[in-house]
C-alpha positions as CSV (number, residue, x, y, z in Angstrom):
1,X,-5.4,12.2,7.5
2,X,-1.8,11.0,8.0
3,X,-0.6,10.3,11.4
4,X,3.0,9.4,12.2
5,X,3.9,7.3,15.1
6,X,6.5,5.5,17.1
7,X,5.4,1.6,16.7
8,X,7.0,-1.4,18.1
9,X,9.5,-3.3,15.6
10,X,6.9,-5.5,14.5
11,X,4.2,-3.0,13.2
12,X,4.4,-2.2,10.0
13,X,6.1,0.5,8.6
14,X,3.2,2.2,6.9
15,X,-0.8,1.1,7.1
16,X,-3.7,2.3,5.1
17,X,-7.0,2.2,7.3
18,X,-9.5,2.8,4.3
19,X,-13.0,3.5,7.1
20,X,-10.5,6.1,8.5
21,X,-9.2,7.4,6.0
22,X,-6.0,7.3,7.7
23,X,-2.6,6.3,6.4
24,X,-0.2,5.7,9.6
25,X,3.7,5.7,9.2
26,X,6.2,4.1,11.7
27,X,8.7,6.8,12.5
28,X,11.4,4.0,12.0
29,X,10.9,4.2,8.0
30,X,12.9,7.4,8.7
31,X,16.2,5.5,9.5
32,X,16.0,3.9,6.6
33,X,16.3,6.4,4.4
34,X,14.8,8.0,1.3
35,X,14.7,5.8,-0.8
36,X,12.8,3.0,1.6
37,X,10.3,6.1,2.9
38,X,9.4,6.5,-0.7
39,X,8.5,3.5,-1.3
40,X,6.5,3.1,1.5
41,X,4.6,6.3,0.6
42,X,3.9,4.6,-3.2
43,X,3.1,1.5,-1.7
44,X,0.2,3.3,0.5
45,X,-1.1,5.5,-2.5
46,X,-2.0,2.0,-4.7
47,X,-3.9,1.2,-1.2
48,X,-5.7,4.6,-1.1
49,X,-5.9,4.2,-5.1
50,X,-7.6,0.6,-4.5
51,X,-10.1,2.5,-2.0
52,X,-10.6,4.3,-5.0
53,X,-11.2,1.5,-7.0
54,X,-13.9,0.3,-4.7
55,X,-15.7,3.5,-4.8
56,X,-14.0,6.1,-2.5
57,X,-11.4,6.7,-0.1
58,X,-13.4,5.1,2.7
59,X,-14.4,2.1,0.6
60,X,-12.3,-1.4,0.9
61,X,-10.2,-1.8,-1.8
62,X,-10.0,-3.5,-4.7
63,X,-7.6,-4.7,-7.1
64,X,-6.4,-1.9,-9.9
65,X,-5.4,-4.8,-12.7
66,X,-1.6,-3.4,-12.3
67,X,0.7,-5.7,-13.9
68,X,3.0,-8.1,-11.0
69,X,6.7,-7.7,-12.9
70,X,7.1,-11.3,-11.2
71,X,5.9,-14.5,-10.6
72,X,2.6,-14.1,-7.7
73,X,4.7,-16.4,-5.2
74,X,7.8,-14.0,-5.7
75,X,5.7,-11.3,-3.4
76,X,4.9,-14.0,-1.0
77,X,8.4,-13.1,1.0
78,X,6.8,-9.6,1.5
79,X,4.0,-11.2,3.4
80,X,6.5,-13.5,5.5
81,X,5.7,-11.1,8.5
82,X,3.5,-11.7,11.7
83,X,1.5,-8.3,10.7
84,X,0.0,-10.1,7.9
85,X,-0.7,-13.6,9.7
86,X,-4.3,-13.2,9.9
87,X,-4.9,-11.4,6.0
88,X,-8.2,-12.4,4.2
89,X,-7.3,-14.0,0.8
90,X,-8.9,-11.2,-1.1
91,X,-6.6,-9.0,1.5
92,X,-3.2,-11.2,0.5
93,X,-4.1,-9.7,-3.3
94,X,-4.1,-6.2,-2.7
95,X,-0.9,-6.7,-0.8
96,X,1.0,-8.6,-3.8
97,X,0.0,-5.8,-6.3
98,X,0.9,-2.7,-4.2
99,X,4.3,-5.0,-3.3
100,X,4.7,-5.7,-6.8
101,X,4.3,-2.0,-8.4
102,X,5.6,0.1,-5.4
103,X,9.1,0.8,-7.5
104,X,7.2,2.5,-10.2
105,X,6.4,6.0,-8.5
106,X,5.1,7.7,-12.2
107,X,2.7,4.8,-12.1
108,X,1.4,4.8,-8.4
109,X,1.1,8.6,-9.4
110,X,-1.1,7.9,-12.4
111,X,-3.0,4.9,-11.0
112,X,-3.7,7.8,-7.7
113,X,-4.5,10.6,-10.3
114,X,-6.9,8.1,-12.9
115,X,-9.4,6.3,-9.5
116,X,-9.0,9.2,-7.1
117,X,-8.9,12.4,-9.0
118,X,-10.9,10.8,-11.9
119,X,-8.0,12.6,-13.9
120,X,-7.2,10.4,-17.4
């Protein structure tokens, strides 16, 4: 289920809800053009993929071992957001690797394809 809403400025601009299976999109990511939108999409799909990970789409995700391109304090700027004040530790970690790996759309596609689809 995908649901797209108008959210206050200080949502975020895309959410995975794993017990829902739900992803929700901010209708702002639309002003920011294609480019950002796409991103956001890859960034949800290593959530759902790390759902996957965990057993199914409804599961609570868990790490997919994709390789962060920097430094783990690098991604730490990502996180510098009120929406992720109260993150668990384990939650901060799923948030660095779909941060870190949300640029590489063939891989998010693959990673999606190998845990959800069981496709190799």
């Amino acid at each position: 289920l995908r649901i797209i809403k108008d959210l206050p400025e200080s949502d975020p601009s895309g959410q995975w809800i794993h017990k829902d299976k739900t992803v929700i999109i901010n209708e702002k990511i639309f002003k920011e053009g294609t480019i950002k939108f796409a991103y956001l999409l890859s960034h949800e799909m290593i959530h759902i993929a790390q759902s996957c990970n965990g057993g199914s789409f409804d599961s609570y995700p868990f790490l997919l071992g994709l390789e962060l391109k920097k430094p783990k304090n690098y991604y730490y700027k990502y996180l510098n957001n009120e929406i992720y004040r109260d993150l668990k530790k384990d939650d901060v970690v799923l948030e660095i690797e779909a941060y870190a790996n949300q640029k590489d759309m063939s891989q998010t596609i693959n990673a999606f394809k190998y845990f959800c689809l069981k496709q190799k």
